[in-house]
N, C-alpha and C positions, 0 to 999 in steps of 0.2 A: 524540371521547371516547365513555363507554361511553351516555353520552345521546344522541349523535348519530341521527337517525334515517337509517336503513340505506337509505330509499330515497335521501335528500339525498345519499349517499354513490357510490351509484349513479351519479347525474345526475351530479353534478361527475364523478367517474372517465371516464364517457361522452364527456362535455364536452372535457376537457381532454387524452384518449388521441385522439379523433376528429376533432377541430377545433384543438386547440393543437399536436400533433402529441406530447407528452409520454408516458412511461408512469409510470402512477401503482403507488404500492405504500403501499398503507396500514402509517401505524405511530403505536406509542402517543403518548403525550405525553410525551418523557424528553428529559432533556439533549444536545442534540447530535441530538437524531432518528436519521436513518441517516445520511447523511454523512460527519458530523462525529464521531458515536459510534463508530459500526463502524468505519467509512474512514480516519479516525485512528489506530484501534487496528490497525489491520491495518497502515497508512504505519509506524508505530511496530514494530511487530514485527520485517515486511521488515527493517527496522534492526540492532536489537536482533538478531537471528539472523544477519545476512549479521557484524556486529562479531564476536560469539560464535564464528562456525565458520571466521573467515577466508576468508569469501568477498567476492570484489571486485566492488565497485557494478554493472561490466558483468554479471557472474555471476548477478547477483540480479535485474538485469535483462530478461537475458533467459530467465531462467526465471518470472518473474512478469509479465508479458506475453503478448502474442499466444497463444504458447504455452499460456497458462489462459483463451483467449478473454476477456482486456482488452485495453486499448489499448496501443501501442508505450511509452507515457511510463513503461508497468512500474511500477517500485517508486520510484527513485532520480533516477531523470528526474520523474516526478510533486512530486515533493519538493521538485527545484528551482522548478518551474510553481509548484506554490501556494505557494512561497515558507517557507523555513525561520523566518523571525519568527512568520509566521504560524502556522504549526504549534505552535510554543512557544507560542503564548498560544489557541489551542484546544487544546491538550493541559492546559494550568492549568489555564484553567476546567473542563476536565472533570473535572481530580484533585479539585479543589474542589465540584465539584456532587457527584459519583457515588462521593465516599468510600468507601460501601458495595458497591459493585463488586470482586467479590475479584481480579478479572482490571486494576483499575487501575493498578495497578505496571508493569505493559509503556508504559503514557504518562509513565513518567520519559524525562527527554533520554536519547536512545543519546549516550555518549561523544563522539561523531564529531560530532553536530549541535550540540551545546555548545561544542563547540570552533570550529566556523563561526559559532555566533553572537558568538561572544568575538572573532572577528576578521573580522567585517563579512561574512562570506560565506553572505550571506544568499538565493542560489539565482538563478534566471534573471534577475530583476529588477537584478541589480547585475554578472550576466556570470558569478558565480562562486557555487558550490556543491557540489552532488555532481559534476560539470559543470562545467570551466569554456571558455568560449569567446574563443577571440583571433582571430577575424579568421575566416578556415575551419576554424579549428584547435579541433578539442575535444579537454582532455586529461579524466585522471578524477582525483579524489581515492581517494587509498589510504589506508582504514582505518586500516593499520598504523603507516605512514611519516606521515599525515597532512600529506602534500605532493603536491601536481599531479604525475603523471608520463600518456607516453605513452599513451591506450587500448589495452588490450587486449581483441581482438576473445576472446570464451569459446571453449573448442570444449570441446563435449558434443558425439559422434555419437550416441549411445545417444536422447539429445533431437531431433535431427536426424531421426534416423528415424523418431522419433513425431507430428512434426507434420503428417503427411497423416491419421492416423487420426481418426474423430469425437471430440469432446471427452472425451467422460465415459469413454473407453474409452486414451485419450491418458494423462488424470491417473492412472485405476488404474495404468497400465504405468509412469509416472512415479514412481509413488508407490513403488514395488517395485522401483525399480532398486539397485544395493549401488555406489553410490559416491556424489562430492560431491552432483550434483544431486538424485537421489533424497532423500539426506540433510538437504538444506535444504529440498526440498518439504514432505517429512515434519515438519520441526523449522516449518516458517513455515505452511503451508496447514490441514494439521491442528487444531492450533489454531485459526487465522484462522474455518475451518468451525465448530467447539465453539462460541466466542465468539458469532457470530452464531445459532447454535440458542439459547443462553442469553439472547439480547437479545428474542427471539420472546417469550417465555415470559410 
């Protein structure tokens, strides 16, 4: 808090980056911290925009991954991991805490996850989600059809040939491409970046 004394803040950071192996990132006292605040609201977007432009789980996949220097679980894989009930009832209580959020409305269910909650598919934990897995077998959920069918693997070349460059220099080039992928970076990350400047504040 704003009473905390800065050297206490120190030490524990020291403490916990040096010895516990963690990195710490100071933030205020709000609902959901970082996490569950931002990390929600950005799970929910990825959503909400891949629904919107017709792009397929794989798609959204692997452009919000590795790709933007995260982890492979991306957007839609991640969702299954922490589990779609879960999400549902940390997105509530965020619409309910932080009312006043003009940006709350992207934590309404996307269509698609409403409809996995409504019929048990509720992500990794049960086998089936954005994802689902038979045995070796992962098929993906189609947004549109909202039925299992075969993965398909994306192809972006344009993305392909960006991912040897350094990061910051990757996204700009991303950011400015004129087709789908460009399209949904601009429509998903853009914002995603706004949002969290505004949570700073």
């Amino acid at each position: 808090t704003s009473e905390t004394d800065p050297v206490v803040v120190q030490q524990m950071t020291r403490f916990l980056e040096d010895y516990v192996g963690r990195r710490v990132v100071p933030a205020k006292d709000t609902p959901g911290f970082i996490a569950n605040r931002y990390g929600m609201w950005s799970m929910f977007h990825a959503v909400h925009c891949a629904e919107r432009m017709r792009v397929t789980v794989e798609e959204a996949d692997a452009l919000t991954g590795p790709f933007l220097g995260r982890p492979r679980s991306a957007s839609f894989r991640l969702n299954d991991l922490v589990g779609l009930d879960i999400m549902a009832d940390i997105a509530s209580n965020l619409r309910e805490r932080c009312a006043d959020d003009p940006a709350v409305g992207t934590l309404k269910l996307p269509e698609s996850l409403a409809y996995m909650l409504e019929h048990g598919m509720i992500g990794e934990k049960v086998g089936r989600g954005y994802y689902r897995k038979e045995g070796k077998d992962i098929s993906s959920f189609d947004l549109q059809t909202r039925a299992y069918r075969e993965r398909i693997d994306p192809v972006f070349p344009d993305i392909d040939a960006l991912h040897r460059k350094p990061l910051g220099e990757r996204v700009r080039s991303a950011l400015a491409l004129n087709n789908l992928a460009g399209e949904y970076l601009r429509a998903y990350l853009v914002p995603t970046l706004r949002y969290a400047e505004s949570l700073r504040e």
